[in-house]
DRENKEGU-255313 format. One record per residue: residue in one letter; x, z, y of N, C-alpha, C, O in turn. Coordinates in steps of 0.2 Angstrom, whole numbers, plus 5000, padded with zeros to 4 digits. Atoms other than C-alpha are relative to their C-alpha. Layout:
N
{aa:a npx:X npz:Z npy:Y capx:X capz:Z capy:Y cpx:X cpz:Z cpy:Y opx:X opz:Z opy:Y}
...
***
This chain:
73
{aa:x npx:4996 npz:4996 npy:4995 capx:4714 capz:4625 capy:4184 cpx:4997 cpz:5000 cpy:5006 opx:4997 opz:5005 opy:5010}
{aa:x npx:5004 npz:5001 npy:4995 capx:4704 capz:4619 capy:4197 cpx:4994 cpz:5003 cpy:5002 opx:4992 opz:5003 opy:5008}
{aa:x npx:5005 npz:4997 npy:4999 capx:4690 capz:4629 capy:4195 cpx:5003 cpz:5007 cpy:5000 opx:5001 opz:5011 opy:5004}
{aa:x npx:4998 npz:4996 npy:4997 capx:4700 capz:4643 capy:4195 cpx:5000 cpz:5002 cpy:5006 opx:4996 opz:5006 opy:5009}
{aa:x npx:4998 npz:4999 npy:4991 capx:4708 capz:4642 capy:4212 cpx:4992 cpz:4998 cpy:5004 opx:4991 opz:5001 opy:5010}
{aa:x npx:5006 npz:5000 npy:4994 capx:4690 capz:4637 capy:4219 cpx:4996 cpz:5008 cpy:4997 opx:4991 opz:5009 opy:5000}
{aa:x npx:5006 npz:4994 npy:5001 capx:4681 capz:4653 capy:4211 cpx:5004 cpz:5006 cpy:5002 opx:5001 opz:5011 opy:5002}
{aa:x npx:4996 npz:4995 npy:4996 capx:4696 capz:4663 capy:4218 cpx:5002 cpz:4999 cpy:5008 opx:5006 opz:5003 opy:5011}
{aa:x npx:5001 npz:5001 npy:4994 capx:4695 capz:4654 capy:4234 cpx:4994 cpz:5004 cpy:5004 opx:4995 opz:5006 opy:5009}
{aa:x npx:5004 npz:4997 npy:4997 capx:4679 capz:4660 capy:4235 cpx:4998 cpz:5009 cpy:4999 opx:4994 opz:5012 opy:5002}
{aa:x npx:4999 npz:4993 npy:5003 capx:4681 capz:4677 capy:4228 cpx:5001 cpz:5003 cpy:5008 opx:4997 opz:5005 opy:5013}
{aa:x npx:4995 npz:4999 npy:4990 capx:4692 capz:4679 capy:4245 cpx:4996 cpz:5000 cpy:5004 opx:4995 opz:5006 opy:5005}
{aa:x npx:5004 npz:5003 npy:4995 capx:4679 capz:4672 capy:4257 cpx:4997 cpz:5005 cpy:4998 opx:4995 opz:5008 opy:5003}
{aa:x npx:5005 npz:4996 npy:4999 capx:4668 capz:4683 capy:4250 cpx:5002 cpz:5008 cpy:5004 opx:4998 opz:5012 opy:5007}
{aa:x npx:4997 npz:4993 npy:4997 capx:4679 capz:4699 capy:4254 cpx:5002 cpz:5002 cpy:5005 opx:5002 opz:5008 opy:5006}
{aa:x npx:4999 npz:5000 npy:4995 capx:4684 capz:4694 capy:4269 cpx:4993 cpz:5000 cpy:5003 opx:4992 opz:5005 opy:5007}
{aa:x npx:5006 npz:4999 npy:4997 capx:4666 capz:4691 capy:4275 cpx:4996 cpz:5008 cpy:4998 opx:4993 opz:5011 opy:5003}
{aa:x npx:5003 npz:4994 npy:4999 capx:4660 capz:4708 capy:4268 cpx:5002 cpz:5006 cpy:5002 opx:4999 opz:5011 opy:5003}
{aa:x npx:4995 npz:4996 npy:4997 capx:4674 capz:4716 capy:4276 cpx:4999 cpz:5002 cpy:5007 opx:4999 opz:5008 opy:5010}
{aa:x npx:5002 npz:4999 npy:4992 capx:4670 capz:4712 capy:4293 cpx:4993 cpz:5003 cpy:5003 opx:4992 opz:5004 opy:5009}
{aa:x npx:5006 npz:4999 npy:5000 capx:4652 capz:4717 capy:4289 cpx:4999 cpz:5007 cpy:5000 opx:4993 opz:5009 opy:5002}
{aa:x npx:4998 npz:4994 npy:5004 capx:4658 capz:4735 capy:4284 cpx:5002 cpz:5003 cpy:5008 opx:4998 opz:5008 opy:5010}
{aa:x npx:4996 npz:4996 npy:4995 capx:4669 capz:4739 capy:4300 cpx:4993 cpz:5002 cpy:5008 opx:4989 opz:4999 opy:5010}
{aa:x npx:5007 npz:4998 npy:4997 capx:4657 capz:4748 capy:4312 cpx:5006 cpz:5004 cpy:5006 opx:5010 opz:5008 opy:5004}
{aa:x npx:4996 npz:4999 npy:4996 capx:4665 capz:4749 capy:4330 cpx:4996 cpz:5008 cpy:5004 opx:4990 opz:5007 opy:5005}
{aa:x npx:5003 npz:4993 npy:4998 capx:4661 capz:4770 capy:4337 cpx:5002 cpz:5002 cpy:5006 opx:5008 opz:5003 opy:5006}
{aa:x npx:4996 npz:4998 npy:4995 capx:4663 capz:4776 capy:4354 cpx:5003 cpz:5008 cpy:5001 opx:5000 opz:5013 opy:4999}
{aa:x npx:4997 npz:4994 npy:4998 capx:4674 capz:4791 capy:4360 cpx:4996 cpz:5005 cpy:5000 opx:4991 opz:5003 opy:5002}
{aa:x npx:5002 npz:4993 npy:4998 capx:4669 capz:4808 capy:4360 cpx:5003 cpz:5002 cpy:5007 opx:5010 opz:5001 opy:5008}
{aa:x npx:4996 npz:4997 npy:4994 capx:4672 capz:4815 capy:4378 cpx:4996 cpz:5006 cpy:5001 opx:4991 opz:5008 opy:5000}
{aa:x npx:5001 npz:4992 npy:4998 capx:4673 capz:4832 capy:4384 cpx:4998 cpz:5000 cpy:5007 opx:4994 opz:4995 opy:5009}
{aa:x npx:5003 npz:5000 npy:4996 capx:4671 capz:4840 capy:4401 cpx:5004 cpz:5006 cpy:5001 opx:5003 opz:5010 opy:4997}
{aa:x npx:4995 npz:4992 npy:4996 capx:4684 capz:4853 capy:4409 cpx:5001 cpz:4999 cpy:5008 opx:5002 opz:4994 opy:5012}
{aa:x npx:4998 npz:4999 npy:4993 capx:4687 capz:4860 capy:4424 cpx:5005 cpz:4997 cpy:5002 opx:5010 opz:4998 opy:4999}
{aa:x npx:4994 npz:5001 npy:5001 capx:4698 capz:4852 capy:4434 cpx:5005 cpz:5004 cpy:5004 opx:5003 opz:5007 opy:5009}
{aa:x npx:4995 npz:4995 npy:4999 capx:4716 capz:4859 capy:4435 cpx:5002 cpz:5000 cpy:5008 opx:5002 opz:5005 opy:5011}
{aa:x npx:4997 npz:4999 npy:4991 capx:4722 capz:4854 capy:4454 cpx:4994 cpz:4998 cpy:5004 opx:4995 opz:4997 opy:5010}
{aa:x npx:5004 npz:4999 npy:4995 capx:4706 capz:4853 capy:4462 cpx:4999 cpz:5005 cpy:5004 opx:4996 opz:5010 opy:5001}
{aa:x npx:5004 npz:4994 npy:4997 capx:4703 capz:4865 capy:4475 cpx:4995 cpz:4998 cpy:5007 opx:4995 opz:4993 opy:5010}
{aa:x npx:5007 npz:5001 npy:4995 capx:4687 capz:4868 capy:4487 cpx:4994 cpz:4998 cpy:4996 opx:4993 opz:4996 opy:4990}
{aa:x npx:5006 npz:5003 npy:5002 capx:4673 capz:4864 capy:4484 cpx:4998 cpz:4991 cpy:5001 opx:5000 opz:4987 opy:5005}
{aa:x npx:5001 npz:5008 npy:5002 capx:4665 capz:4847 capy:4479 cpx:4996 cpz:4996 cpy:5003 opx:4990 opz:4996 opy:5001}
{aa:x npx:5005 npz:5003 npy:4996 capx:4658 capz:4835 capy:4489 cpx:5002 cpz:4993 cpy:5002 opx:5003 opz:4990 opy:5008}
{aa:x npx:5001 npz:5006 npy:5002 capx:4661 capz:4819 capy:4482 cpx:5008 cpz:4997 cpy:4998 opx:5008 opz:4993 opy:4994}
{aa:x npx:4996 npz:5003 npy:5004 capx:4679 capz:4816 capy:4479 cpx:5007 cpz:5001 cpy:4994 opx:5013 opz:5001 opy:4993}
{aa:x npx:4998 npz:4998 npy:5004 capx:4681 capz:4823 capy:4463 cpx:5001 cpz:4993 cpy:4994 opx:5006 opz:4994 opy:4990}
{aa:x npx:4997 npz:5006 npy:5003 capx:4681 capz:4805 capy:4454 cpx:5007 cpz:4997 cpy:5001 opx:5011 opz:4996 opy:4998}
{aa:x npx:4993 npz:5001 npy:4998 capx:4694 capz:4800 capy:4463 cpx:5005 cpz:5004 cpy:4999 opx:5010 opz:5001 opy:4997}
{aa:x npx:4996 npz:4995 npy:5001 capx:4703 capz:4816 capy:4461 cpx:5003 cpz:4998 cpy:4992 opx:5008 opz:4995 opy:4990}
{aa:x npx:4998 npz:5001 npy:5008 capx:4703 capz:4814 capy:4442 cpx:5001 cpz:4995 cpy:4996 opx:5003 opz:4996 opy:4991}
{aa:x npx:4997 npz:5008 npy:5002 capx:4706 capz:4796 capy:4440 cpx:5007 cpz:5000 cpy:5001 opx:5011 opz:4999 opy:4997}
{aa:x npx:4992 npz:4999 npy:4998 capx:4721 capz:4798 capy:4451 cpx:5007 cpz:5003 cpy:4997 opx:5012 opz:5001 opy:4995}
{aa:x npx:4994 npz:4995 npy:5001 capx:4729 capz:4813 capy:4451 cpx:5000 cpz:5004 cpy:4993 opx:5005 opz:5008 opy:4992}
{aa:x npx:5000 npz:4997 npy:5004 capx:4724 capz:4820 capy:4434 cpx:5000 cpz:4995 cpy:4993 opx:5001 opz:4997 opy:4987}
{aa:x npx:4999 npz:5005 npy:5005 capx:4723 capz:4803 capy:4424 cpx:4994 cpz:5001 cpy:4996 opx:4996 opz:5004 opy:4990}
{aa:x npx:5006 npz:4999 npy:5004 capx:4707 capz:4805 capy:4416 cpx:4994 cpz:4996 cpy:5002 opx:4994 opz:4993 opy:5007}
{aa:x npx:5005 npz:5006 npy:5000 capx:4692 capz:4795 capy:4414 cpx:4998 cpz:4999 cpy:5005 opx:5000 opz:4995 opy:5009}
{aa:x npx:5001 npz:4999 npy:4994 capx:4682 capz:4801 capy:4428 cpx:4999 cpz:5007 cpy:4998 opx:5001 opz:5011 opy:4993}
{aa:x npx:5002 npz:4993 npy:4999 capx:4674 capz:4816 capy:4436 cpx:4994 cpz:5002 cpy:5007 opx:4993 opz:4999 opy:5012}
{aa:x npx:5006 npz:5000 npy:4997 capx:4660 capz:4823 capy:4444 cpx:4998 cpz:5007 cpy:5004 opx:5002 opz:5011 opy:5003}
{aa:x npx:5002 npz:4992 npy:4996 capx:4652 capz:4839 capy:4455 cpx:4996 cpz:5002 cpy:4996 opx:4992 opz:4997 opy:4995}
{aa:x npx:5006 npz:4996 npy:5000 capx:4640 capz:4851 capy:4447 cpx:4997 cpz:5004 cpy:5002 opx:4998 opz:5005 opy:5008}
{aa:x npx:5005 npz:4998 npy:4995 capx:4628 capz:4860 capy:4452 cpx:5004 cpz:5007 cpy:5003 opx:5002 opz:5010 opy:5008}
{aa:x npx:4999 npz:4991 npy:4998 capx:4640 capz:4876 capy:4453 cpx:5006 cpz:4995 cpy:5008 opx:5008 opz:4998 opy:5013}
{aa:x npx:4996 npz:5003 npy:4994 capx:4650 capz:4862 capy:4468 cpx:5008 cpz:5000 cpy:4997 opx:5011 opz:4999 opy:5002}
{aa:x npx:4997 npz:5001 npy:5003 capx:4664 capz:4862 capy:4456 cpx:5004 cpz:4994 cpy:4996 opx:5000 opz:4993 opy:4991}
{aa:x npx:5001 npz:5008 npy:5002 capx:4673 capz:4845 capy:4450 cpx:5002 cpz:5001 cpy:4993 opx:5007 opz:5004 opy:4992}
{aa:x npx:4999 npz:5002 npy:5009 capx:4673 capz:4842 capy:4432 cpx:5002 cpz:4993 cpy:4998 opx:4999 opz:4988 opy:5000}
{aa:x npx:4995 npz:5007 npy:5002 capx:4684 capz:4828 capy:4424 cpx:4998 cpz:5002 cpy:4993 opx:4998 opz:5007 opy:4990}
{aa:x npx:5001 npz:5002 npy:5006 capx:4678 capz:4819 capy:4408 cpx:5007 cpz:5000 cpy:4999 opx:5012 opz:5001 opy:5002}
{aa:x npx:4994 npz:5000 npy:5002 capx:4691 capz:4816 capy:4397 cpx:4998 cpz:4997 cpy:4992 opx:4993 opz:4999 opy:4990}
{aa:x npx:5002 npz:4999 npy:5007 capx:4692 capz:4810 capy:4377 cpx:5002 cpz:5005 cpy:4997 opx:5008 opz:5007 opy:4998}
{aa:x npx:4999 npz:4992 npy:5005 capx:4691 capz:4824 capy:4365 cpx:5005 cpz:4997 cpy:4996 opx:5008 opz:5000 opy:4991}
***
């Protein structure tokens, strides 16, 4: 009986260890849209703007001076 429970003790252990071995942690896909309440043109506080007032990751100026808010897809 004993040898049972210890080779399905270890059965387990082994399942749990291959289990944890298996899970592979991925990061977000993020997008990039225009953002909705900016206006003017962009010259620097478009991170703040979109963290703020739009709840979004961040956000940034491009080249066209426009603030663009990341966001997860």
């Amino acid at each position: 009986m004993e040898k049972k429970s210890l080779a399905g003790l270890c059965f387990l252990l082994l399942v749990i260890f291959v289990a944890q071995e298996i899970v592979v942690q991925t990061e977000a896909k993020t997008c990039e849209n225009l953002a909705d309440k900016y206006r003017g043109p962009c010259f620097g506080g478009c991170d703040h703007h979109c963290k703020t007032k739009e709840h979004l990751l961040s956000g940034r100026c491009r080249d066209d001076f426009r603030c663009w808010c990341t966001r997860n897809c």
